[in-house]
N, CA, C and O atoms as a Tinker XYZ file with bonds, in Angstrom:
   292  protein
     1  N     10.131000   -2.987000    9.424000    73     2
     2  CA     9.490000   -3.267000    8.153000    64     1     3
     3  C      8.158000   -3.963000    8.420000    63     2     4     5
     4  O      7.898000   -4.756000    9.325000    81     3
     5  N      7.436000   -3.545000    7.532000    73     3     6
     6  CA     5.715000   -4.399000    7.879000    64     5     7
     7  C      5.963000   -6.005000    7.136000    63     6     8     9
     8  O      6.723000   -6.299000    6.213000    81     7
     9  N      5.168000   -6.745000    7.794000    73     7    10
    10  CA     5.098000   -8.044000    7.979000    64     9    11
    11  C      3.879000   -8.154000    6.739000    63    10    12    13
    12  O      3.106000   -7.220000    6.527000    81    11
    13  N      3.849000   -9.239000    6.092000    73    11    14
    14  CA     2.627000   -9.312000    5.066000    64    13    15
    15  C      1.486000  -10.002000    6.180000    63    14    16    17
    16  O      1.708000  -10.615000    7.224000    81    15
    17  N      0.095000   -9.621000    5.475000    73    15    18
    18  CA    -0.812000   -9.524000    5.647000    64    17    19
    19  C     -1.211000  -11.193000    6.605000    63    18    20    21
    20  O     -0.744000  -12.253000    6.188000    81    19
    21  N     -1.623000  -11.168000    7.187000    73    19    22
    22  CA    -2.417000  -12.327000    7.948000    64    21    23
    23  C     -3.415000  -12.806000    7.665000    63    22    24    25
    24  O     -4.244000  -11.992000    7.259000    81    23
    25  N     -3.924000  -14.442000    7.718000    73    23    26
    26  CA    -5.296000  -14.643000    7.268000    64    25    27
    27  C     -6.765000  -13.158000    8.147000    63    26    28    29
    28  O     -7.816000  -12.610000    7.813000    81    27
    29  N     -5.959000  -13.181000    9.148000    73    27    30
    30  CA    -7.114000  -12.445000    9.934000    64    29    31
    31  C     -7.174000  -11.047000    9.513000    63    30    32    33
    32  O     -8.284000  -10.514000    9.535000    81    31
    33  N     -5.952000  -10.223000    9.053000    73    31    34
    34  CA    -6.077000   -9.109000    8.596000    64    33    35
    35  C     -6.590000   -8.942000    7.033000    63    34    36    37
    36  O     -6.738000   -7.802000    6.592000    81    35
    37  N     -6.890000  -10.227000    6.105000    73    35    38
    38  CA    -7.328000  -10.346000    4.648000    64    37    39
    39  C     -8.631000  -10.072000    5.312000    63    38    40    41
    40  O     -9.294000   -9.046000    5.164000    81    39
    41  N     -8.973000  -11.244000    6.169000    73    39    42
    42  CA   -10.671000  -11.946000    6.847000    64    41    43
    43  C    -11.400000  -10.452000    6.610000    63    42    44    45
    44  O    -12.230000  -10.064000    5.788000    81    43
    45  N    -10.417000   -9.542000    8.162000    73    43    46
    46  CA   -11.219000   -7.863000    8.758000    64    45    47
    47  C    -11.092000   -7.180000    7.492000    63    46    48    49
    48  O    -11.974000   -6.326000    7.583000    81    47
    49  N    -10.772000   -7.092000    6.840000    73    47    50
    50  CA   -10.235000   -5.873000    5.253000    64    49    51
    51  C    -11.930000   -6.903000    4.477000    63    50    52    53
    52  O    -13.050000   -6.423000    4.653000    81    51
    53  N    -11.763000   -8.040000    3.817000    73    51    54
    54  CA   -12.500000   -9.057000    3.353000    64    53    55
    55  C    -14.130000   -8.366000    3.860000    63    54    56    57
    56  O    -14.793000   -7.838000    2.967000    81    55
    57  N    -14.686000   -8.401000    5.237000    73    55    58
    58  CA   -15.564000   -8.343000    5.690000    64    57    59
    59  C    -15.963000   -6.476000    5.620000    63    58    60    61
    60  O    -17.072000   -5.984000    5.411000    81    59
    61  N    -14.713000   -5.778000    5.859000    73    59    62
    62  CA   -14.795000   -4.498000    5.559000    64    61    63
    63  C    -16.087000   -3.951000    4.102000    63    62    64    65
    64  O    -17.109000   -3.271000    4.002000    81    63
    65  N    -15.123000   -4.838000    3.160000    73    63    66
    66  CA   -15.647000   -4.294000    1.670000    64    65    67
    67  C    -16.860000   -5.102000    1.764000    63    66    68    69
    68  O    -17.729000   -4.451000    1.185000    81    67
    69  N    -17.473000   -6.452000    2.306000    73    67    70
    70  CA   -18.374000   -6.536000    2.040000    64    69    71
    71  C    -19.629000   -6.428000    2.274000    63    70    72    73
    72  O    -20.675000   -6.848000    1.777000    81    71
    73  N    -19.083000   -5.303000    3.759000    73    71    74
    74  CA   -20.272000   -4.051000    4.266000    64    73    75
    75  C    -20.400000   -3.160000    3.593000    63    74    76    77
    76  O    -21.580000   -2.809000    3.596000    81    75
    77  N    -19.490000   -2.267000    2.673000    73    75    78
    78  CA   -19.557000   -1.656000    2.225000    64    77    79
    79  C    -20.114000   -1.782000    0.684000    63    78    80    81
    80  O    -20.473000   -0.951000   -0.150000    81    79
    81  N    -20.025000   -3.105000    0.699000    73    79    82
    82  CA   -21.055000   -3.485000   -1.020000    64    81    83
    83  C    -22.476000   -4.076000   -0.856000    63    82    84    85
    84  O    -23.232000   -4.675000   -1.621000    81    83
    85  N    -22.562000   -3.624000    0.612000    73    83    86
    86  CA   -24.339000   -3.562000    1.093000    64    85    87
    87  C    -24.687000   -5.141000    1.431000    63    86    88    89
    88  O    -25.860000   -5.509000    1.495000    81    87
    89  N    -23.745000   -5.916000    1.611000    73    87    90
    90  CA   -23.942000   -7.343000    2.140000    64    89    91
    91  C    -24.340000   -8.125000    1.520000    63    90    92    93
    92  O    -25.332000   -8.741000    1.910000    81    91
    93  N    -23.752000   -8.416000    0.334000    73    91    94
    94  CA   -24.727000   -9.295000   -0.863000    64    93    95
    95  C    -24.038000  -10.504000   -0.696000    63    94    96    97
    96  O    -22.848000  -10.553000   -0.383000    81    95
    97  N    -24.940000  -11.740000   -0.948000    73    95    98
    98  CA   -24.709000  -13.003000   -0.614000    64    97    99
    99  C    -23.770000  -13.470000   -1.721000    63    98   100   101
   100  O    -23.670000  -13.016000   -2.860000    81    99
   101  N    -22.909000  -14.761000   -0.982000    73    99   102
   102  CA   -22.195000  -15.787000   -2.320000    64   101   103
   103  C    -21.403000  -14.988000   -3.041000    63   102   104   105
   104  O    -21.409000  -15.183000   -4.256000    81   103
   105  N    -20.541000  -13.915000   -2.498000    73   103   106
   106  CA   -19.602000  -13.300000   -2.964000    64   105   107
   107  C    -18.435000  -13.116000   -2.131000    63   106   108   109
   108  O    -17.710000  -12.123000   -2.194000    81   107
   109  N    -18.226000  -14.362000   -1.134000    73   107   110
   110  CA   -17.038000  -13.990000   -0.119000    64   109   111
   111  C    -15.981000  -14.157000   -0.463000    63   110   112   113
   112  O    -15.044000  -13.526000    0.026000    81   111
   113  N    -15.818000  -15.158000   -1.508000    73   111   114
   114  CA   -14.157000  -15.063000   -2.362000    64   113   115
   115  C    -13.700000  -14.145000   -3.002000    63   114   116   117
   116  O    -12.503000  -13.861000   -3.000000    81   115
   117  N    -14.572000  -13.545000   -3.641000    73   115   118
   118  CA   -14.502000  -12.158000   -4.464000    64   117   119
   119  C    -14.092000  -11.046000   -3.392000    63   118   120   121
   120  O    -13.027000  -10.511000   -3.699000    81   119
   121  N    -14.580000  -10.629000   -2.381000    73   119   122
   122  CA   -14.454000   -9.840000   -1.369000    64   121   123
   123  C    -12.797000  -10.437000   -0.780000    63   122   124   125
   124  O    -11.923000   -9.573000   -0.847000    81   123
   125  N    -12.431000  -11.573000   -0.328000    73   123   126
   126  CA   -11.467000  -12.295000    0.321000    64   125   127
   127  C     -9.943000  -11.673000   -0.536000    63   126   128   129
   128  O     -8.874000  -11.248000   -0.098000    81   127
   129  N    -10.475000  -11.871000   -1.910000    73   127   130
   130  CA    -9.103000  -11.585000   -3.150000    64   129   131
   131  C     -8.762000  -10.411000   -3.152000    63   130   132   133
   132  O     -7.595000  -10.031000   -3.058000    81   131
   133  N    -10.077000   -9.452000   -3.296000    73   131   134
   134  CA    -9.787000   -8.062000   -3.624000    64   133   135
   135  C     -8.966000   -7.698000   -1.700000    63   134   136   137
   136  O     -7.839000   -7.225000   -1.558000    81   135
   137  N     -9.809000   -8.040000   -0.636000    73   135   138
   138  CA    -9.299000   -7.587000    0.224000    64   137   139
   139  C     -7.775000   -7.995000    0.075000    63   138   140   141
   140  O     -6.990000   -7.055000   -0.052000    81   139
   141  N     -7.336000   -9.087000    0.076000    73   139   142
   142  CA    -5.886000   -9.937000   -0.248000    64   141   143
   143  C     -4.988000   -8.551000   -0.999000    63   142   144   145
   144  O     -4.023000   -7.947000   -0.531000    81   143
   145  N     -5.622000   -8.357000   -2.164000    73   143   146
   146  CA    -4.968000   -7.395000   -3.072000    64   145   147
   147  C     -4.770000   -6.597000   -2.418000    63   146   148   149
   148  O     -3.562000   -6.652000   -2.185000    81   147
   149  N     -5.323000   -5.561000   -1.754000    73   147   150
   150  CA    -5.513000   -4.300000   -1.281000    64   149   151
   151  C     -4.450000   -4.094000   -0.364000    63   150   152   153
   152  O     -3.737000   -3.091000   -0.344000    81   151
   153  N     -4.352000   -5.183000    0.483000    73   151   154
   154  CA    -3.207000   -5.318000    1.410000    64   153   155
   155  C     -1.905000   -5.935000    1.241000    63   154   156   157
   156  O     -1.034000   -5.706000    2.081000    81   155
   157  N     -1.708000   -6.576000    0.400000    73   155   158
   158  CA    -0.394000   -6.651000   -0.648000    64   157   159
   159  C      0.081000   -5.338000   -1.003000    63   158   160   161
   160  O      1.187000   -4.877000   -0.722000    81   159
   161  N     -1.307000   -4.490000   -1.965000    73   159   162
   162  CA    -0.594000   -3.267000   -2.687000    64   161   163
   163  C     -0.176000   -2.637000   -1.885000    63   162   164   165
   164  O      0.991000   -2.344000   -2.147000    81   163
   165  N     -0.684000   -2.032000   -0.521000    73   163   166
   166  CA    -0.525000   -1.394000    0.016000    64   165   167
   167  C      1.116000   -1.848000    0.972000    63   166   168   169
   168  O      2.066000   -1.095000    0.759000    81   167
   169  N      1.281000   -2.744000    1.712000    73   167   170
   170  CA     2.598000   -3.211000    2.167000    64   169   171
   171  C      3.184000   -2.674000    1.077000    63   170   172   173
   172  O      3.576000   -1.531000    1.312000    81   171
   173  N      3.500000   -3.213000   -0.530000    73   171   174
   174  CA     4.227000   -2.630000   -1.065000    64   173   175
   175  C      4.814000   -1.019000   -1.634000    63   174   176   177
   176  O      5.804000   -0.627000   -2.252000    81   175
   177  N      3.667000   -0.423000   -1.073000    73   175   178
   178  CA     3.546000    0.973000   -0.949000    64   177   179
   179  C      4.326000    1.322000    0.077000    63   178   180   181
   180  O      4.921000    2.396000   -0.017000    81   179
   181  N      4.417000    0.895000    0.706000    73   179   182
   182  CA     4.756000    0.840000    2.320000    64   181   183
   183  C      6.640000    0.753000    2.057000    63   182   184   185
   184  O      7.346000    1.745000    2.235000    81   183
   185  N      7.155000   -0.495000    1.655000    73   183   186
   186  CA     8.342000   -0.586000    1.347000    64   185   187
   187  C      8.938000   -0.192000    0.598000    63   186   188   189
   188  O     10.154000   -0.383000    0.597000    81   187
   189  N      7.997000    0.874000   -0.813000    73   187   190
   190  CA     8.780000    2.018000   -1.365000    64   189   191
   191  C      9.529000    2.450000   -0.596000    63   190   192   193
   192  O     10.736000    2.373000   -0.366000    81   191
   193  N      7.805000    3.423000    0.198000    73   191   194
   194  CA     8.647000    4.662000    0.716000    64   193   195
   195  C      9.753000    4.145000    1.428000    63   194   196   197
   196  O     10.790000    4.805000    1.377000    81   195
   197  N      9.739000    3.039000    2.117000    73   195   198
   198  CA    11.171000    2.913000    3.732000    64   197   199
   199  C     12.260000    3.078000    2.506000    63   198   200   201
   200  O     13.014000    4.051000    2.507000    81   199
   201  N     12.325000    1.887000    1.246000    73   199   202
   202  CA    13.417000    2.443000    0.773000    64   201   203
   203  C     13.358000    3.975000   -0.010000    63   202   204   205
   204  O     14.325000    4.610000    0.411000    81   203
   205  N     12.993000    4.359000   -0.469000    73   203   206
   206  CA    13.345000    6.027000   -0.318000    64   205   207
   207  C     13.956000    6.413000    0.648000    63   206   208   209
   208  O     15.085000    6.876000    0.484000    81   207
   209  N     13.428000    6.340000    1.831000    73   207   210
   210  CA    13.717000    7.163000    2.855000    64   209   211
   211  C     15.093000    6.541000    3.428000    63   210   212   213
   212  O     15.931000    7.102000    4.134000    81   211
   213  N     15.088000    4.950000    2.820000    73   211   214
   214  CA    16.651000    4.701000    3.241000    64   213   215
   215  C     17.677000    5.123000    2.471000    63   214   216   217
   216  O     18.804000    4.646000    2.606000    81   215
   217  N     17.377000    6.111000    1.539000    73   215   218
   218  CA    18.832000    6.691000    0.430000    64   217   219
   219  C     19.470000    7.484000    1.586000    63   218   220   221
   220  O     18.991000    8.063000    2.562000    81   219
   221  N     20.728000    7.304000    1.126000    73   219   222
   222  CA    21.227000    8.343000    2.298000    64   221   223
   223  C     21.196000    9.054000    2.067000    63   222   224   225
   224  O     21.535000    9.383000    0.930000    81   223
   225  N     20.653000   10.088000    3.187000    73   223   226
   226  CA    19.684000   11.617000    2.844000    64   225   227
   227  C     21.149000   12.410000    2.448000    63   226   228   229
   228  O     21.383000   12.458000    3.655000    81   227
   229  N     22.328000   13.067000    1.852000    73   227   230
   230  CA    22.735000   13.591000    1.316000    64   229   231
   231  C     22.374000   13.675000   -0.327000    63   230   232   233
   232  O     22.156000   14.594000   -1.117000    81   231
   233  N     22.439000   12.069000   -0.409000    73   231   234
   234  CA    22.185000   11.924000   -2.035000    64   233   235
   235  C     20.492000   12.235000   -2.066000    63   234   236   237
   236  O     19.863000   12.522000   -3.086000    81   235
   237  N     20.045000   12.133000   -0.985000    73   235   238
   238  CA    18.592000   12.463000   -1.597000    64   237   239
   239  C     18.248000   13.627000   -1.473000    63   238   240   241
   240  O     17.149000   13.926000   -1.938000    81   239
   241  N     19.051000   14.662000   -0.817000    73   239   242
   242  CA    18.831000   15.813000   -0.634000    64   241   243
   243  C     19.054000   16.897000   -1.926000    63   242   244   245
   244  O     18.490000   17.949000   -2.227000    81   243
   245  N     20.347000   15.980000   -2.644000    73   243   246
   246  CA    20.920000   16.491000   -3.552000    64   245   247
   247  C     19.393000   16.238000   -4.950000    63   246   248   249
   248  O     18.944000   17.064000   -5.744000    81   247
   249  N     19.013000   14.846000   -4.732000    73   247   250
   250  CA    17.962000   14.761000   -5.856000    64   249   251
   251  C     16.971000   15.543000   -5.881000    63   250   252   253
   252  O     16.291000   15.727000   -6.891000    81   251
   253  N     16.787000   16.058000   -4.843000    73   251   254
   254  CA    15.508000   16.515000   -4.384000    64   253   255
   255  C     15.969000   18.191000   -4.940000    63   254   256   257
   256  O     15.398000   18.396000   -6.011000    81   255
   257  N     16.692000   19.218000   -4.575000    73   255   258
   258  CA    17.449000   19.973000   -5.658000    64   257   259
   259  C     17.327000   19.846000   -6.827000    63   258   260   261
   260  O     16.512000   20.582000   -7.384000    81   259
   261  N     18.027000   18.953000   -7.558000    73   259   262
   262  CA    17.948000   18.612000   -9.104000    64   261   263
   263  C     17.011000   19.239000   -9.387000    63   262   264   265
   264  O     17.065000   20.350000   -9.914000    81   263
   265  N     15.188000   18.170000   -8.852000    73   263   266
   266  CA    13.998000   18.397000   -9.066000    64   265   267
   267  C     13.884000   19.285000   -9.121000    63   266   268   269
   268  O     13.513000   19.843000  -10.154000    81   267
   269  N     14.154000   19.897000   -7.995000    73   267   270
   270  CA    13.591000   21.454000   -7.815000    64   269   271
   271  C     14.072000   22.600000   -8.863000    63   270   272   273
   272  O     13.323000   23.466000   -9.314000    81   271
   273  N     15.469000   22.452000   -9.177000    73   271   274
   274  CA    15.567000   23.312000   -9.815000    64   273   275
   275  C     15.564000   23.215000  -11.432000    63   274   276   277
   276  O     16.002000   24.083000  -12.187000    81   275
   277  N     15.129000   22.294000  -11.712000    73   275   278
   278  CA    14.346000   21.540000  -13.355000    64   277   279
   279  C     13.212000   22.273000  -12.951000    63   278   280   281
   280  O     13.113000   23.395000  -13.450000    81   279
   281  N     12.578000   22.011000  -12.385000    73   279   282
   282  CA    10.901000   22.748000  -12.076000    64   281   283
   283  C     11.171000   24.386000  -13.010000    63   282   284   285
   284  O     10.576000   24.749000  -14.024000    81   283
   285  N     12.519000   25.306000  -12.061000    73   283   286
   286  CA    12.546000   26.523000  -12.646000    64   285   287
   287  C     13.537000   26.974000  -13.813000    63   286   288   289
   288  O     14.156000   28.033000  -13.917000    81   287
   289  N     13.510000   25.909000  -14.629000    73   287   290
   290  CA    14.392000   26.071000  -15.927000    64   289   291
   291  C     13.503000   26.324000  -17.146000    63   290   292
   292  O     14.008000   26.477000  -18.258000    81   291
């Protein structure tokens, strides 16, 4: 399972976006939060899918059917 985010992995994400917003001054908290966010959402993206993928694949095989065959009804 992924580990939440580190000051140093907010910092590199943080410094990421604020190359990419052309380096404008007196905006490093703003950059710091959103990076913060980004890597929260994403871990939690992250621990969807594992649990998905932890259904036990019979029952998910079976859901995955269902779907499919709702699609051609």
């Amino acid at each position: 399972m992924a580990s939440p985010p580190t000051k140093k992995d907010i910092e590199r994400r943080a410094y990421q976006l604020w190359q990419q917003a052309g380096m404008p001054e007196g905006r490093d908290q703003e950059f710091y939060w959103e990076a913060e966010q980004q890597l929260k959402e994403e871990l939690r993206s992250l621990r969807t899918q594992d649990a998905e993928y932890a259904v036990e694949p019979r029952e998910r095989s079976k859901r995955e059917a269902d779907t499919l065959a709702s699609e051609f009804e």
